[in-house]
N, C-alpha and C positions, 0 to 999 in steps of 0.2 A: 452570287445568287440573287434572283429578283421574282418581280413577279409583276406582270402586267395585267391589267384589270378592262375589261371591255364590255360595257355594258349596252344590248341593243336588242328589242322588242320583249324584255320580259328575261331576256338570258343572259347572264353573265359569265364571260370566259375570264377565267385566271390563266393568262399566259405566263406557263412555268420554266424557268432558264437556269442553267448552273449545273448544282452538286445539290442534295437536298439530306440535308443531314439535324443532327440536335439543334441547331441553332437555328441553324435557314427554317426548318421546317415552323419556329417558333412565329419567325416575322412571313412567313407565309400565311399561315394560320391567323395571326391579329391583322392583316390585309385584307385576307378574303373576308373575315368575318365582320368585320369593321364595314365594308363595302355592302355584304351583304343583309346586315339588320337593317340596311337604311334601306336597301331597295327591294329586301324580300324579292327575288327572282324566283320565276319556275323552274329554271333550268341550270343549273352551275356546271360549265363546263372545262374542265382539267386541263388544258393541253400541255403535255411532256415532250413536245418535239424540240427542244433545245436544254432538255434535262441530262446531264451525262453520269452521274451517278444519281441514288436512293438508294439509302440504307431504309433500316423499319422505322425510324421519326418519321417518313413520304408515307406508310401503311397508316402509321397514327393520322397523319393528318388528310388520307382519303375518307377514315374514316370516321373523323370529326366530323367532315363537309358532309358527311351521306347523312350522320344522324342529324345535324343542322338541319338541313334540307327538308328532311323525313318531317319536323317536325314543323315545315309548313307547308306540307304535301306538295312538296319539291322531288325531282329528280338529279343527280349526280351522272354526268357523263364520261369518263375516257378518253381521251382523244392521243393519238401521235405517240403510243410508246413505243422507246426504243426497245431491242433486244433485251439488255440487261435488266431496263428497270420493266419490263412485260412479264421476265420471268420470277420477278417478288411480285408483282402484283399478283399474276394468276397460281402463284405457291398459297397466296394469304387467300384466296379465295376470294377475291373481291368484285368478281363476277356475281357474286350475289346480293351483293349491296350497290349494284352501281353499274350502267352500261357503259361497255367499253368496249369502242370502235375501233377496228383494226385497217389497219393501212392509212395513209396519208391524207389528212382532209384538211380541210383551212379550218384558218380558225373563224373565218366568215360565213360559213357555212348553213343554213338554218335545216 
């Protein structure tokens, strides 16, 4: 499990890879959030296109990032999920906290 971090014009993508479970989701969570107190971004964007499972530790930690965010009138975006983990995501409702982009986009994308 990893997590790559891309930071350009103001956004930062967390590029998400692996299994994302109790542990991963921990060192995911001290990544992003360590990255992002320094740079405060507008925009934190998720991308799961190389995530193959998420259990709910992934739920907890979408919705870490959203109230993170929230609280420096930030947005949380979605990006690249797969089938399985689309179908926890849109069970938890996390359409409401959070835009999430459906089908295939880069992660370069503005």
């Amino acid at each position: 499990m990893g997590v790559r971090l891309i930071l350009k014009n103001s956004v930062l993508t967390a590029v998400l890879s692996g299994e994302i479970d109790h542990h991963s989701a921990r060192e995911i969570r001290t990544e992003i959030d360590s990255t992002a107190a320094k740079v405060q971004p507008k925009t934190l964007i998720m991308d799961f296109s190389a995530v193959k499972f998420m259990d709910s530790s992934g739920i907890g930690l979408i919705m870490g990032r959203c109230k993170m965010m929230q609280a420096w009138n930030g947005l949380v975006e979605i990006r690249n999920l797969p089938p399985n983990v689309e179908r926890i995501v849109s069970l938890a409702g996390l359409e409401r906290l959070c835009t999430i982009r459906r089908g295939t986009v880069n992660e370069t994308d503005e």
